[in-house]
C-alpha positions as CSV (number, residue, x, y, z in Angstrom):
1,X,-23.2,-9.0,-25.2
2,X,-20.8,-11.2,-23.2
3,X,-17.0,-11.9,-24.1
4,X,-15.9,-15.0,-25.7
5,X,-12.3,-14.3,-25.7
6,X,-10.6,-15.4,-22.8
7,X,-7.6,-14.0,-20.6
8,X,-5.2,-15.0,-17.9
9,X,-5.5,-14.0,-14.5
10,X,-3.3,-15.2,-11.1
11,X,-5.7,-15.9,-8.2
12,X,-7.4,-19.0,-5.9
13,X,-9.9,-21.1,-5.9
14,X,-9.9,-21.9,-2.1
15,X,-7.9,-19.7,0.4
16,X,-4.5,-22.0,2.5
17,X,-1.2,-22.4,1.7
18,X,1.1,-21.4,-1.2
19,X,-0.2,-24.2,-3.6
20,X,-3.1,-22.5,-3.6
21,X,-2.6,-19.9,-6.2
22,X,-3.1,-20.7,-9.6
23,X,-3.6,-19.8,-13.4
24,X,-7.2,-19.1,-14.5
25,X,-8.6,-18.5,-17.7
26,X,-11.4,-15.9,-17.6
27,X,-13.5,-14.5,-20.2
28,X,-12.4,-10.9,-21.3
29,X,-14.2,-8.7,-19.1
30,X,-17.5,-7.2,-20.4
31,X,-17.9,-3.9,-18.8
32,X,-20.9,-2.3,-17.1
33,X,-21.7,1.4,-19.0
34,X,-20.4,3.0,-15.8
35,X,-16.6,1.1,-16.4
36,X,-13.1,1.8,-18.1
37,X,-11.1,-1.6,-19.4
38,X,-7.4,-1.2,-18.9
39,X,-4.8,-3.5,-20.5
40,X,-2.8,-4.2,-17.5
41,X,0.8,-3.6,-18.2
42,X,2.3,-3.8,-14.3
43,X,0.0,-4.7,-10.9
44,X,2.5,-4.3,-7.7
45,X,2.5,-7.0,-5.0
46,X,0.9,-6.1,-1.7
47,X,1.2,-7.8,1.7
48,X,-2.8,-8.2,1.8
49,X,-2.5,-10.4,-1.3
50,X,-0.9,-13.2,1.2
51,X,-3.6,-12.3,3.6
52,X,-6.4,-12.8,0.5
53,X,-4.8,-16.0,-0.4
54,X,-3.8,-17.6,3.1
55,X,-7.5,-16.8,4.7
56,X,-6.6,-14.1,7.5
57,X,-8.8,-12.6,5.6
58,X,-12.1,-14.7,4.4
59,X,-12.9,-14.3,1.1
60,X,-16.5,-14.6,0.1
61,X,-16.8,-14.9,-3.3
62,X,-14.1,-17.5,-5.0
63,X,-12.6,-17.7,-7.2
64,X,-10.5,-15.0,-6.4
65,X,-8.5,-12.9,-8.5
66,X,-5.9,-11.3,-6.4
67,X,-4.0,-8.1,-6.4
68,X,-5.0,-4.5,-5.6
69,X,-3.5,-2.2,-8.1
70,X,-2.3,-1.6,-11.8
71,X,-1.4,0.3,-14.2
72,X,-1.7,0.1,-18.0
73,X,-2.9,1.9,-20.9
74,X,-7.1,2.0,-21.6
75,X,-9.1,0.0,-24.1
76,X,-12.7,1.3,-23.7
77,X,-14.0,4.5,-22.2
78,X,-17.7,4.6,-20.4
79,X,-20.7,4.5,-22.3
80,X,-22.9,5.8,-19.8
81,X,-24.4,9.6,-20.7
82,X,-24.8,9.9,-16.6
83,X,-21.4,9.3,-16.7
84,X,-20.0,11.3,-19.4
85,X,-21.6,14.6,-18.5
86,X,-20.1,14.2,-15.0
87,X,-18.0,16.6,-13.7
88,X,-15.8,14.4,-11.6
89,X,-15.7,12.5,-14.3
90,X,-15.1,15.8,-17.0
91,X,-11.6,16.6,-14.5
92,X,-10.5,13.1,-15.4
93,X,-9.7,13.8,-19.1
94,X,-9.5,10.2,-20.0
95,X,-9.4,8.7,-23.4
96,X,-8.2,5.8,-25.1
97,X,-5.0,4.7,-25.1
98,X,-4.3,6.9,-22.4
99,X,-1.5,5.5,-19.7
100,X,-3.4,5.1,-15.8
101,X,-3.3,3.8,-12.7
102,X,-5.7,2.2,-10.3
103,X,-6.4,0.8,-7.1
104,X,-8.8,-1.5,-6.5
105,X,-9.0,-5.2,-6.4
106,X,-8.8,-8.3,-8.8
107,X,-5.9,-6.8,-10.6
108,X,-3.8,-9.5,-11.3
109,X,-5.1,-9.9,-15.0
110,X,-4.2,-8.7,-18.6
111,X,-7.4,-7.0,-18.6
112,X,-9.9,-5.2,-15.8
113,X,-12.8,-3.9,-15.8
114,X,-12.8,-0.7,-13.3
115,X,-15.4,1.7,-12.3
116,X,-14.7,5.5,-13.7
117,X,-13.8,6.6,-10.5
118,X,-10.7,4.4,-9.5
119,X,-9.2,5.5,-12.6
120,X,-6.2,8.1,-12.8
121,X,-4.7,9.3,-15.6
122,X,-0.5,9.5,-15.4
123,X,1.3,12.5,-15.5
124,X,3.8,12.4,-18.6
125,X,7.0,11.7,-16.4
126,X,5.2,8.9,-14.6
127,X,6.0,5.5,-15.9
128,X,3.4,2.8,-15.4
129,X,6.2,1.2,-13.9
130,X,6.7,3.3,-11.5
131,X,2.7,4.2,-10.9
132,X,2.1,-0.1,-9.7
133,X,5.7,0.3,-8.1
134,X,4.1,3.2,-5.5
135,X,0.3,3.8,-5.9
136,X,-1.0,1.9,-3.5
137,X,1.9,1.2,-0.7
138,X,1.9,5.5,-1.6
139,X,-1.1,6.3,-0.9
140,X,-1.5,4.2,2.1
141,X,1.2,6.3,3.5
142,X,0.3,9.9,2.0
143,X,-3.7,8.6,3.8
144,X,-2.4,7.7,7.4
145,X,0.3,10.2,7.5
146,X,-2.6,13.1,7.1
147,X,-5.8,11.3,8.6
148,X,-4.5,8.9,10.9
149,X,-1.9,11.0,12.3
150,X,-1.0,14.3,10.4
151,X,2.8,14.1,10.2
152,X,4.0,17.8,11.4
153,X,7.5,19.4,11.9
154,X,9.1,18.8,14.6
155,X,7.5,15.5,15.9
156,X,9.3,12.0,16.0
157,X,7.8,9.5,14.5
158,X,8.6,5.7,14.5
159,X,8.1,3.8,11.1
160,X,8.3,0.0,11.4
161,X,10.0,-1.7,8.3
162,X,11.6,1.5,7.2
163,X,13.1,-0.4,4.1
164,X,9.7,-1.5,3.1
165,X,7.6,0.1,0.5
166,X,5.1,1.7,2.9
167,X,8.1,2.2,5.3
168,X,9.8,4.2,2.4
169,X,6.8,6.4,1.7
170,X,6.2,7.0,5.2
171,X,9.6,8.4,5.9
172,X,9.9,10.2,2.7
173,X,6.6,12.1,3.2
174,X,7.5,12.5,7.3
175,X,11.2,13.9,6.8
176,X,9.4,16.1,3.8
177,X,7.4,17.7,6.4
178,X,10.2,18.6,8.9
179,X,9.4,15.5,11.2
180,X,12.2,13.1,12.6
181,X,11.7,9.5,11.8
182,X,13.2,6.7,13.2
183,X,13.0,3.7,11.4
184,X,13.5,-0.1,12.4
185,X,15.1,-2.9,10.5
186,X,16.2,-6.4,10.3
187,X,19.7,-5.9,8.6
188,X,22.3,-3.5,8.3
189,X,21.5,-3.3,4.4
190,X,18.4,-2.4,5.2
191,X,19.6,-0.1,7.4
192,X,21.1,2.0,4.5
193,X,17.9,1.9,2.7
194,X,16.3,3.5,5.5
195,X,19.1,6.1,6.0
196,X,19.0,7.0,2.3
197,X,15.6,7.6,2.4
198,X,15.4,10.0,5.3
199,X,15.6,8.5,8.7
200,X,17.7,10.2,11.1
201,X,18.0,7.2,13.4
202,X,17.8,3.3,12.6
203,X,17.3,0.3,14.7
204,X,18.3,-2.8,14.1
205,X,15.8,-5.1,15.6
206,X,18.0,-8.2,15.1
207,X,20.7,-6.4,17.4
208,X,19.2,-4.0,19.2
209,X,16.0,-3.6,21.5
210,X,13.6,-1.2,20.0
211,X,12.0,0.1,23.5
212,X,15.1,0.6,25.1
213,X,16.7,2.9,21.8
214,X,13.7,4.7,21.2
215,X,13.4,5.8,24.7
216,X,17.0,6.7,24.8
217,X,16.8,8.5,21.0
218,X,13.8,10.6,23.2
219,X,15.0,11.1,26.5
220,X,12.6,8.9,27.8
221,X,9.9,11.2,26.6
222,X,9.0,8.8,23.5
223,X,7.5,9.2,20.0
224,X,5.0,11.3,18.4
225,X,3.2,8.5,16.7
226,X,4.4,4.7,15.4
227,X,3.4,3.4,12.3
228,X,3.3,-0.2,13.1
229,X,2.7,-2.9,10.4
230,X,4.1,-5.5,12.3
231,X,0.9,-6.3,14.6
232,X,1.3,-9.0,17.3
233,X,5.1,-8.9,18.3
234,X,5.4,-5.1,18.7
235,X,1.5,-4.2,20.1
236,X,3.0,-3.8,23.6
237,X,6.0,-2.3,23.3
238,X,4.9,0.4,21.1
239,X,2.5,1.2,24.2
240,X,6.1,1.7,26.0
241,X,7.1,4.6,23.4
242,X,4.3,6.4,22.6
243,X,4.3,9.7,24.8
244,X,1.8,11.3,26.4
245,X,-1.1,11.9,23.7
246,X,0.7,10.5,20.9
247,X,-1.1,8.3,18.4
248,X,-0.3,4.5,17.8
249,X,-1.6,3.8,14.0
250,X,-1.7,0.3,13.6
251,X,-1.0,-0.8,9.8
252,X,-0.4,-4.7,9.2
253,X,-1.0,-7.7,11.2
254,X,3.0,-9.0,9.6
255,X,3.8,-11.2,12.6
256,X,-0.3,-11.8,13.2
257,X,-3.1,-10.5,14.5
258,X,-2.5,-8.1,17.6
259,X,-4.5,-9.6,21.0
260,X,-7.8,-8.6,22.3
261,X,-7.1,-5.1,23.9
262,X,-9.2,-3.3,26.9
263,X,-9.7,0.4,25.5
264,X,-8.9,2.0,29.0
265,X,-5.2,1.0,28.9
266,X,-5.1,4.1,26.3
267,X,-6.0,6.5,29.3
268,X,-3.1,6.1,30.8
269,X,-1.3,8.5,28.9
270,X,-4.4,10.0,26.7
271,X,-3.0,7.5,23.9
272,X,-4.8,7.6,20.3
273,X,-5.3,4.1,18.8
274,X,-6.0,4.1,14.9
275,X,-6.2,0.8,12.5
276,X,-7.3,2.3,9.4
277,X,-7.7,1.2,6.0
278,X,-6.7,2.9,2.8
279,X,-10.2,2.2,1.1
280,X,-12.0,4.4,4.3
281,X,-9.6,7.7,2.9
282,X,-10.2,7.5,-0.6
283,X,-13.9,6.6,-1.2
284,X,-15.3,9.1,-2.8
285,X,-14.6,10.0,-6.3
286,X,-13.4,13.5,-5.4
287,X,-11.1,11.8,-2.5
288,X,-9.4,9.3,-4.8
289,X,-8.7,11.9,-7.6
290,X,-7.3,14.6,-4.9
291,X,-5.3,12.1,-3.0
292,X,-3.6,10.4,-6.4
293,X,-3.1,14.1,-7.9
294,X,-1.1,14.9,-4.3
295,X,0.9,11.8,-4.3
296,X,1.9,12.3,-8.2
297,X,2.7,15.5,-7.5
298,X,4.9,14.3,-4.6
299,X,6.7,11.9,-7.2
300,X,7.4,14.3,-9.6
301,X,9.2,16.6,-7.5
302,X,11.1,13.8,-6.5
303,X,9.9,13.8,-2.7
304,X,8.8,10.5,-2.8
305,X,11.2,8.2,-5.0
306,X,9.6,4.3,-5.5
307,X,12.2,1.3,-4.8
308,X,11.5,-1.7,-6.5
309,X,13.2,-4.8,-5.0
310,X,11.9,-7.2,-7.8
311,X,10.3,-7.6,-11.1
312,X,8.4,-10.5,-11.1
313,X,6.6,-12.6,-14.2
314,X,3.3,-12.8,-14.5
315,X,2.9,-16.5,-13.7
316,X,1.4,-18.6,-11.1
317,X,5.0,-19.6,-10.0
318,X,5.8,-16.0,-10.1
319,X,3.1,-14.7,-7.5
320,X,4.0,-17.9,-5.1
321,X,7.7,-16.3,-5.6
322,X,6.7,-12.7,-4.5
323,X,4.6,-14.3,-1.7
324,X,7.2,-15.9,-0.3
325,X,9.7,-12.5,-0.9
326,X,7.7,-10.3,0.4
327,X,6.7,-12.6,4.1
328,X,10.5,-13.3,4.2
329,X,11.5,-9.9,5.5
330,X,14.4,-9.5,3.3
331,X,12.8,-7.4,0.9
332,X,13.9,-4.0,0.0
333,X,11.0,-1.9,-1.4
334,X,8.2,-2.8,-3.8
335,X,7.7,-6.0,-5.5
336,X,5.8,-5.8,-9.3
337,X,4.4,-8.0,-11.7
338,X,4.8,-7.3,-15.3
C-alpha cells in the first residue's frame, strides 16, 4: 500500500541554470520487498550534481531528485525471504536503527528508498558525518587508484585539484602506498591543504605552468599516471607529462568536455587512456561491500582523513549555494548537506 505522508526532497524539474533547483514534496517512499528505507541525516555534494542539474548530463526521467550519497540511520529492513536468506546479504548484519551509508542516486531527501546492496553498515568510530563527508569522493579515489591505475611505490603521480575531496583521497591513498604525488592548485591556501595531506610537490596553476614543473620535478622523464578532473583545459598537456607507458585516467569534465581524440596519438609513447566511472568498480554486491569495508578501514586508521569545507542546509537555496561553491574553485574539501 502506497504512502500518503509526504517528504522534502532538493532536485529539478527541467535541467539549465541555477534557478532550476527546487523544493519538492514527495510522498514517503514505499519500498520494493528487495529495499532498506534510511532517514537521511547527511547527503555530501558532488560535482556530477551540477552536471545532473545543468544538462551535461541528460536526464531522462524528471523530476529529478539529485545527490549521490548519504548517510543516516534505517527505518525498515527487507521483507523479501530471497533476500533475507542471502549470504551477501547475511555479511551485512543490518537492523534497524542501525547508522549506514550509501551511494547511489536521488539522495537528496529525508527519506530513501535503497536496494539491500548499496547499503553499508558504519563502523562505531565512523560518524555519519563523516561517512557523506568521504564515501563517495572516497571511493572514487580508492576505485581508480587500484583499477584504473594501481598506485604503487615509487611511482609519481599527478593529482589535479589536490585540495579537492577526490584530490585529498587520491593523495592520501597514493603517499599511503609509497608513491610521490604532485598535486596542482589554484591558491597558496590550497597549497597547504595539499602539502598537509601528503604531496611532496605543489603547483600553483595560477603562477606557475604545470608542463614545464612537472617535467622539471621529473627530469623530463614525466609522471606515472595523472588523475585529471579538470577535462578540456588540461587534455593536451597531460599528454606532454605522461612518460612512456604511463596511464592518463581522466576523472571530470570541470572546465568541459575534453575534444574528440584520434586513439593513435596514445602510440606514441604506449600511453593508457582511462575515463572510468565509480558505478563500473562497485557493481556487484560483493564489490560494493569489499570496496566500502577497505575504504572504512582506511579511515579508521586514520590514512584517509575527510575535509569538509562547508555544512550546508538542506534547502533549495542551500544546494544552489553548494553549486555555486563547489564550480567556483575555491573550495577546500567536501561540501555536505545536513
Amino acid at each position: 500500500m502506497s504512502s500518503t505522508r509526504t517528504i522534502k526532497a532538493i532536485g529539478v524539474k527541467s535541467q539549465g541554470e541555477l534557478d532550476v533547483i527546487e523544493e519538492l514534496q514527495l510522498l514517503a517512499p514505499t519500498p520494493k520487498d528487495d529495499q532498506v528505507v534510511i532517514k537521511v541525516e547527511y547527503a555530501g555534494v558532488n560535482y556530477i550534481d551540477t552536471y545532473e542539474r545543468s544538462g551535461v548530463y541528460k536526464v531522462a526521467n524528471l523530476p529529478k531528485v539529485l545527490g549521490k550519497e548519504a548517510a543516516g540511520t534505517i527505518i525498515s529492513l527487507p521483507t523479501s525471504r530471497a533476500v533475507t536468506e542471502d549470504k551477501e546479504y547475511q555479511l551485512r548484519n543490518l537492523s534497524i536503527g542501525d547508522r549506514v551509508v550509501t551511494i547511489d542516486d536521488g539522495y537528496f531527501a529525508e527519506e530513501i528508498a535503497v536496494p539491500w546492496s548499496k547499503v553499508v553498515k558504519l563502523p562505531d568510530n565512523v560518524t555519519a558525518k563523516t561517512a557523506a563527508a568521504s564515501a563517495l569522493q572516497g571511493l572514487t579515489a580508492l576505485t581508480f587508484a587500484t583499477e584504473a591505475h594501481n598506485i604503487q611505490k615509487g611511482e609519481i603521480i599527478l593529482v589535479y585539484s589536490a585540495a579537492g575531496g577526490v584530490g585529498i583521497n587520491l593523495t592520501q591513498i597514493a603517499t599511503s602506498r609509497g608513491a610521490i604525488v604532485i598535486g596542482t592548485v589554484s591558491s597558496e591556501v590550497k597549497a597547504e591543504v595539499a602539502r598537509a595531506n601528503g604531496a611532496k610537490h605543489v603547483i600553483n596553476t595560477t603562477e606557475q605552468n604545470v608542463v614545464d614543473e612537472v617535467l622539471k620535478i621529473t627530469n623530463g622523464e614525466g609522471v606515472h599516471a595523472v588523475f585529471d578532473g579538470v577535462g578540456k583545459d588540461t587534455f593536451e598537456d597531460n599528454l606532454k607529462i605522461i612518460r612512456r607507458k604511463g596511464t592518463f585516467v581522466s576523472l571530470g569534465n570541470a572546465s568541459g568536455v575534453p575534444p574528440l581524440f584520434q586513439p593513435l596519438r596514445l602510440g606514441e609513447k604506449n600511453l593508457k587512456l582511462v575515463r572510468p566511472r565509480l558505478f563500473g568498480y562497485i557493481t556487484t554486491p560483493e564489490e560494493i561491500r569489499t570496496y566500502h569495508t577497505k575504504y572504512d578501514e582506511l579511515l579508521a586508521s586514520g590514512v584517509v582523513k575527510p575535509v569538509i569545507h562547508k555544512e550546508y542546509p538542506f534547502t533549495a537555496e542551500g544546494v544552489k549555494q553548494s553549486q555555486i561553491d563547489i564550480t567556483s574553485r575555491g573550495t577546500i574539501g567536501k561540501l555536505i548537506l545536513k
